[in-house]
C-alpha atoms as one frame of an Amber mdcrd trajectory, in Angstrom:
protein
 -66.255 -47.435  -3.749 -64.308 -47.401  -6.847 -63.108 -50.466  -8.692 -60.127
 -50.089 -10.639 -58.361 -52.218 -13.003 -55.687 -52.766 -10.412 -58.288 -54.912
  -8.465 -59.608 -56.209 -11.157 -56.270 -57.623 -12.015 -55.854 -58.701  -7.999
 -59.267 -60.686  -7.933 -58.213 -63.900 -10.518 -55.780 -64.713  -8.217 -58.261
 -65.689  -5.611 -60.293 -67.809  -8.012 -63.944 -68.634  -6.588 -62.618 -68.045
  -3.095 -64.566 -64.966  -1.129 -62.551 -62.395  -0.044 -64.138 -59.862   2.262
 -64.304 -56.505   0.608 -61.861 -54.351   3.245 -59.046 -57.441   2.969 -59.863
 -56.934  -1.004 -59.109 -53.122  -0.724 -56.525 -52.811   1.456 -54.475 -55.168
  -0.549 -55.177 -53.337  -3.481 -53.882 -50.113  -2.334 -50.741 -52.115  -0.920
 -50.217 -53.246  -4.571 -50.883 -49.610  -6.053 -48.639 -48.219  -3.322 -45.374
 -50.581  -3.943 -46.098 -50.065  -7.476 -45.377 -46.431  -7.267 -43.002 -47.061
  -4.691 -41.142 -49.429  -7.268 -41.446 -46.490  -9.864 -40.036 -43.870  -7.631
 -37.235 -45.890  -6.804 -36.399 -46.920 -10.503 -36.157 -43.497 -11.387 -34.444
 -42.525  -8.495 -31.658 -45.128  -9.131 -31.433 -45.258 -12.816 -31.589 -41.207
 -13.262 -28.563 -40.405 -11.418 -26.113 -42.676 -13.653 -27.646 -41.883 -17.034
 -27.022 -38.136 -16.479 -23.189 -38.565 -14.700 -22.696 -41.247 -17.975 -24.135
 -38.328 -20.595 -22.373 -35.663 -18.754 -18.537 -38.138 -18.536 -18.946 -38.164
 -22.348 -18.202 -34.156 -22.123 -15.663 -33.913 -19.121 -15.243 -37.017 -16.300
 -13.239 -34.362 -14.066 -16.101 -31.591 -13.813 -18.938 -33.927 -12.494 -17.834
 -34.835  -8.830 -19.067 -31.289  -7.721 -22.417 -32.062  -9.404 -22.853 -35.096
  -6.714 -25.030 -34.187  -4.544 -27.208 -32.205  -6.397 -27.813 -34.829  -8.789
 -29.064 -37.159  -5.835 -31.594 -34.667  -4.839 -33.059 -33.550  -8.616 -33.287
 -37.924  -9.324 -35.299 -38.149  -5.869 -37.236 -35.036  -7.549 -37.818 -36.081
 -10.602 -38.979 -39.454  -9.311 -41.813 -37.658  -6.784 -42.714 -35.582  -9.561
 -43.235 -38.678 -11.751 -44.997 -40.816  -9.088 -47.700 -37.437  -8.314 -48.305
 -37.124 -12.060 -49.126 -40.730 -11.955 -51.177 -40.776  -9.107 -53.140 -37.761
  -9.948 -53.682 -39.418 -13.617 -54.910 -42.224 -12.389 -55.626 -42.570  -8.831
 -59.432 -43.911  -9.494 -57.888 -47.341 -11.469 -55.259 -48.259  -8.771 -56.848
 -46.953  -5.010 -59.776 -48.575  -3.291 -61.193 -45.751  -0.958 -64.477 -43.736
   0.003 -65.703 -40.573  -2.030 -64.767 -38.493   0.662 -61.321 -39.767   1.133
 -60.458 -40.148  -2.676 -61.024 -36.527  -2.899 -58.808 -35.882   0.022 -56.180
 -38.421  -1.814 -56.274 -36.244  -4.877 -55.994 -32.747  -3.231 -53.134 -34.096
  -1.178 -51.555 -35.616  -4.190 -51.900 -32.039  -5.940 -50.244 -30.125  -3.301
 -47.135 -32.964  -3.269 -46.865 -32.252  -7.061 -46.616 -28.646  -6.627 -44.368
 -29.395  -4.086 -41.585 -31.660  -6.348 -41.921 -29.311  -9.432 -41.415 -26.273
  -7.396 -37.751 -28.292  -5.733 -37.102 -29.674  -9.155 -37.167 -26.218  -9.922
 -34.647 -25.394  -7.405 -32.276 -28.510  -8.265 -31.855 -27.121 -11.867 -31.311
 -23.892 -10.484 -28.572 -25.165  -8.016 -27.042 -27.059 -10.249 -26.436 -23.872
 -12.712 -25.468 -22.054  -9.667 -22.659 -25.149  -9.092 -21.600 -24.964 -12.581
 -21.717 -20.957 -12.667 -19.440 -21.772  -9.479 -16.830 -23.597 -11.561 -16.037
 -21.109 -13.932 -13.388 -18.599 -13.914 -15.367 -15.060 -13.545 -17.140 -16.798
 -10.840 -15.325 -15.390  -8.173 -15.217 -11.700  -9.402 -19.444 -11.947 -10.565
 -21.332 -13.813  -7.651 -24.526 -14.265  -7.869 -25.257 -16.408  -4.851 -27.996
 -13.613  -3.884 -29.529 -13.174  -7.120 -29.848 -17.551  -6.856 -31.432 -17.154
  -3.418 -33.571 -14.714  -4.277 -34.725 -16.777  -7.532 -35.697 -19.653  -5.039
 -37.064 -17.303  -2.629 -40.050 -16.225  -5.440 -40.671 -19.979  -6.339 -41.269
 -20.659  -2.803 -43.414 -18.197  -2.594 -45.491 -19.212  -5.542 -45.593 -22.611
  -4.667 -46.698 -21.917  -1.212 -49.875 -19.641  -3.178 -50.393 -22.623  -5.024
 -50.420 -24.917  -2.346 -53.260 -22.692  -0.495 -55.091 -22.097  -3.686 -55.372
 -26.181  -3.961 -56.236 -26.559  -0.571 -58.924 -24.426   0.064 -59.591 -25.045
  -3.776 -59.576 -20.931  -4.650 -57.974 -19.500  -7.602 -54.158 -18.022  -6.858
 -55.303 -14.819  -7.737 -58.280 -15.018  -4.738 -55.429 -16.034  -2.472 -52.623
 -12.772  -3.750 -55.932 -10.600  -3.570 -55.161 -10.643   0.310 -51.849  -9.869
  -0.167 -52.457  -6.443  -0.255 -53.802  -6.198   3.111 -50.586  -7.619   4.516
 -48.059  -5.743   1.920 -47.017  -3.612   5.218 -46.245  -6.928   7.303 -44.657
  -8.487   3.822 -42.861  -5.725   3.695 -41.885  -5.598   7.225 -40.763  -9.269
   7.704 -39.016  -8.709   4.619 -36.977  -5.553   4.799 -33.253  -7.501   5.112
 -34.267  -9.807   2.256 -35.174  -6.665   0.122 -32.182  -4.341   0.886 -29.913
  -7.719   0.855 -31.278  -8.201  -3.024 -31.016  -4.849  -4.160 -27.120  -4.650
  -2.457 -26.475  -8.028  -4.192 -27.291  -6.911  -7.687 -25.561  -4.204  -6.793
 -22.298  -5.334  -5.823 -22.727  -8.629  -8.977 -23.038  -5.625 -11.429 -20.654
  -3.408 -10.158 -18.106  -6.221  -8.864 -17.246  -4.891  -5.726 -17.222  -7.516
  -3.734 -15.986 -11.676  -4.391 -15.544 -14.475  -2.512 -11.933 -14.637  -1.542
 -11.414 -10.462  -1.137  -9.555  -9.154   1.547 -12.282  -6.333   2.767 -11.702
  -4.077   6.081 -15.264  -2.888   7.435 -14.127  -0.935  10.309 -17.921  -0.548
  11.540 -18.213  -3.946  12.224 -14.540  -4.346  13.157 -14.451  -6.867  10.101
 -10.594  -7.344   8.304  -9.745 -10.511   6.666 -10.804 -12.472   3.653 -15.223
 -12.693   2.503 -15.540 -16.568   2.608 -19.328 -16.624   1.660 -21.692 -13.748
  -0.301 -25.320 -14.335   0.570 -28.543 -12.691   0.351 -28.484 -11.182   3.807
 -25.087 -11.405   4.853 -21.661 -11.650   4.262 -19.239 -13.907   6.550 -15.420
 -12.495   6.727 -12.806 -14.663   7.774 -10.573 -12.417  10.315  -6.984 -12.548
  10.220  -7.517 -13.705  14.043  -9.452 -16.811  12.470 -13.112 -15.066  13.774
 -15.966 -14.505  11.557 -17.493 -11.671  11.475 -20.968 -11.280   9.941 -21.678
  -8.394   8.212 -25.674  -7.431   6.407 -24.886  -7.133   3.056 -26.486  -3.974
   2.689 -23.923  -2.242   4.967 -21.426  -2.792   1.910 -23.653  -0.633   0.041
 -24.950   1.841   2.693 -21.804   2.212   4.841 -17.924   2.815   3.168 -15.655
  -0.277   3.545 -11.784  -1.088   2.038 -11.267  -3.605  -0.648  -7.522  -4.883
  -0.586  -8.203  -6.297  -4.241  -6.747  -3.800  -6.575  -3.833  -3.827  -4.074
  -3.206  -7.853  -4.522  -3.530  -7.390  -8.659  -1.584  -4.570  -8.501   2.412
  -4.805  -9.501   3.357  -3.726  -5.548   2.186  -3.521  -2.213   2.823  -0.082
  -0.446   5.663   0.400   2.032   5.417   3.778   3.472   7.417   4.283   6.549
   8.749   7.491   8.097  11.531   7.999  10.918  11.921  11.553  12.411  15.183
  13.327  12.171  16.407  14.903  14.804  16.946  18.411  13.408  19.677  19.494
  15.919  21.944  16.543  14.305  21.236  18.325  10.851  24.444  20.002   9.361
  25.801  22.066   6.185  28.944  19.991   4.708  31.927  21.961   4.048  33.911
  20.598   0.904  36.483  18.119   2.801  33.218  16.282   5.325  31.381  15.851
   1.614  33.990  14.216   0.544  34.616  12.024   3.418  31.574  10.981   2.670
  31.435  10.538  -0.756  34.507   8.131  -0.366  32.663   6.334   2.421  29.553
   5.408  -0.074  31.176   5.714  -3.579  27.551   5.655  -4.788  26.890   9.612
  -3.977  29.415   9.726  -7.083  26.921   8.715  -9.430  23.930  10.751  -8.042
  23.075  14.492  -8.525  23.591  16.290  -5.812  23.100  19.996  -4.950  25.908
  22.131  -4.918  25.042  23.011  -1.265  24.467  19.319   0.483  23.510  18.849
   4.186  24.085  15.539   5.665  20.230  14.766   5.958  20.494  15.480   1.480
  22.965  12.870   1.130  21.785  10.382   3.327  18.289  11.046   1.412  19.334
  10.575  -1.891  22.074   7.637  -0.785  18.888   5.746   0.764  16.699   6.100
  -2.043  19.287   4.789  -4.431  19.566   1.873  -1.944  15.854   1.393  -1.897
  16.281   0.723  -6.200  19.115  -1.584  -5.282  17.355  -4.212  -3.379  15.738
  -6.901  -5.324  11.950  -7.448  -3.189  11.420  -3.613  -4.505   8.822  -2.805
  -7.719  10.878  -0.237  -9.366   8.579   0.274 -11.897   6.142   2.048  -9.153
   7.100   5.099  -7.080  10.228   5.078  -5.253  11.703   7.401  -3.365  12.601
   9.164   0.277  11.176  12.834   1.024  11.026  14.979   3.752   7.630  15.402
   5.449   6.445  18.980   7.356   8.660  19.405  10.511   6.872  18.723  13.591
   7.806  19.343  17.543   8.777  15.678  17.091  11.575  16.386  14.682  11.609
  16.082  10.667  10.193  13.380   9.509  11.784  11.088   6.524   9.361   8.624
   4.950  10.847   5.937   2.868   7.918   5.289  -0.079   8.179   2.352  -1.970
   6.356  -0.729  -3.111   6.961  -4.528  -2.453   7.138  -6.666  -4.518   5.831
  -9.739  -2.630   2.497  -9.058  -1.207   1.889 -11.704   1.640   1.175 -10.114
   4.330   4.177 -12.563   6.164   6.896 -11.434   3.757   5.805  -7.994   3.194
   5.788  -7.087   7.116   9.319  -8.559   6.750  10.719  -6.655   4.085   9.366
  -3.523   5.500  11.099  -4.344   8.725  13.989  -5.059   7.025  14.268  -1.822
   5.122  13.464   0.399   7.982  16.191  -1.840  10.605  18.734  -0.990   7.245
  18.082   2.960   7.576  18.267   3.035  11.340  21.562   2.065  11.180  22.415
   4.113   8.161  21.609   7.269   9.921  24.408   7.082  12.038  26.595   6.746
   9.185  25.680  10.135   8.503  25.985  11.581  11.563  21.984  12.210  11.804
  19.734  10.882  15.137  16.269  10.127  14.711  14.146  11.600  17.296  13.137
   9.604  20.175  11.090  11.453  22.844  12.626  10.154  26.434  10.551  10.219
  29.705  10.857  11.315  32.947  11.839   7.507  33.976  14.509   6.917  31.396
  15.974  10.456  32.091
């Protein structure tokens, strides 16, 4: 047995009493114990204030998010502490046999791995929360690129751990590696492709937390809520989530409704087909009739030669520049599309501007209820193909 200066501090307080020598030792580790035990727990409790006090100094509003993550690096920091300790010096404080001492030590060893490679991870979660908080956050994530950063120090502190254990150098324990590359490699494949898609889509931005994405493969449409590693969860505009491998982003083709939502309009692009039999040259006194029906054809140019389906054309895209939800700084107009069996078809092109998808279903509703009714004004029918039943 050892004797520390932890029992020799113990054994005054007997006096000339005997104390058998198991009572004397485990009360001496019970002492050693709380003693670290009091340690970890002063850290632990004094860590976490001093750093939200340093840190209110700078900003008291950006902290709260740091919460929890300051918990878990002060319970870090205090395990690291109390290993250092005990590896320092375990032979003055623990009463013990050869044997087990040694066994004390090794475990010791792996437990300090163990807290540096988490306190490790706290500091890098905590940049990740802080990364989180600023404003090109959302259109640079790096969520994968985090998890693959604590991915590798898991890996070498699990190497380390092994090396301690069966007291080898790391490099005899990642000499066998290469005999189970093909396995790694294997059991690995998502986390490999997911890294190389995340750096991908960080660099190239084409993907952020809070995009509206369609991914018809996966039958995916609605907003990304969360960009991992090895997948990416979509909020559906039916309030599902759909999980999609975040290499399919890069592998497979998929819609991103961003540049649309930054963009000065959202797209209306409706077409209603004309009836061509309802289609008729104006002689001089119907163009008139019409012209003093909508006074606006006054102020338009108008071909010397005008049908009815011209004027009602040109009257609805000056209509379409009257109302106030349109972007007429985009492309506005009405045009005639290649007649079909179904009739000629007249799309109204235009762009919103309100883009919720709410208001913007309502103004195209709106617009194309408003030209319904218009054709009849000028004497056009839009082309409705009737069944047997209705017949």
């Amino acid at each position: 047995m050892n004797t520390g200066h932890v029992q020799d501090f113990i054994l005054p307080l007997f006096g000339s009493a005997h104390v058998h020598p198991y009572i004397l030792a485990v009360l001496t580790n019970a002492v050693s114990f709380g003693f670290l035990v009091i340690i970890f727990a002063g850290i632990k409790l004094a860590l976490v204030p001093k750093v939200k006090q340093i840190l209110s100094s700078f900003s008291q509003a950006k902290i709260a998010f740091l919460a929890p993550q300051l918990s878990k690096l002060s319970g870090r920091v205090a395990l690291l502490v109390c290993s250092i300790l005990f590896v320092v010096i375990y032979k003055h404080m623990f009463i013990a046999p050869e044997w087990a001492m040694i066994q004390l030590k090794v475990a010791a060893q792996v437990i300090l791995i163990i807290a540096f490679g988490f306190l490790v991870s706290s500091f890098i979660n905590i940049a990740h929360a802080i990364y989180q908080q600023q404003k090109f956050a959302k259109d640079v994530p790096i969520k994968g690129i985090v998890q693959v950063t604590k991915l590798v120090i898991f890996i070498v502190t699990s190497v380390l751990v092994v090396s301690t254990m069966v007291d080898k150098s790391p490099t005899y324990i990642l000499s066998g590696f290469g005999a189970i590359a093909a396995v790694t490699l294997l059991v690995f494949k998502d986390t490999i492709l997911g890294l190389v898609a995340s750096i991908q889509i960080a660099a190239n931005r084409l993907v952020a937390t809070g995009d509206w994405i369609q991914v018809d493969t996966f039958g995916a449409d609605g907003e990304v809520i969360d960009l991992g590693l090895n997948t990416v969860r979509v909020r559906n505009w039916d309030n599902t989530v759909t999980t999609i491998p975040t290499y399919a982003l890069i592998s497979d083709s998929f819609k991103n409704w961003r540049a649309m939502q930054e963009s000065p309009g959202r797209r209306i692009k409706r077409a209603i087909p004309i009836d061509m039999n309802s289609i008729e040259l104006l002689d001089a006194q119907k163009l008139a009739h019409f012209k003093s029906k909508f006074t606006a054809l006054d102020t338009l140019t108008l071909p010397d030669q005008c049908s009815n389906l011209t004027l009602f054309r040109n009257y609805a895209e000056w209509l379409l520049k009257q109302r106030p939800e349109i972007n007429t700084l985009c492309t506005c107009m009405v045009r005639e599309l290649p007649p079909t069996e179904h009739g000629l078809p007249v799309e109204f092109y235009c762009f919103s501007k309100d883009k919720s998808w709410v208001n913007y279903e309502h103004i195209q509703a709106d617009i194309l209820d408003q030209m319904l009714i218009l054709l009849t004004e000028f004497e056009l029918r839009p082309y409705q193909v009737v069944s047997a039943f209705n017949r």
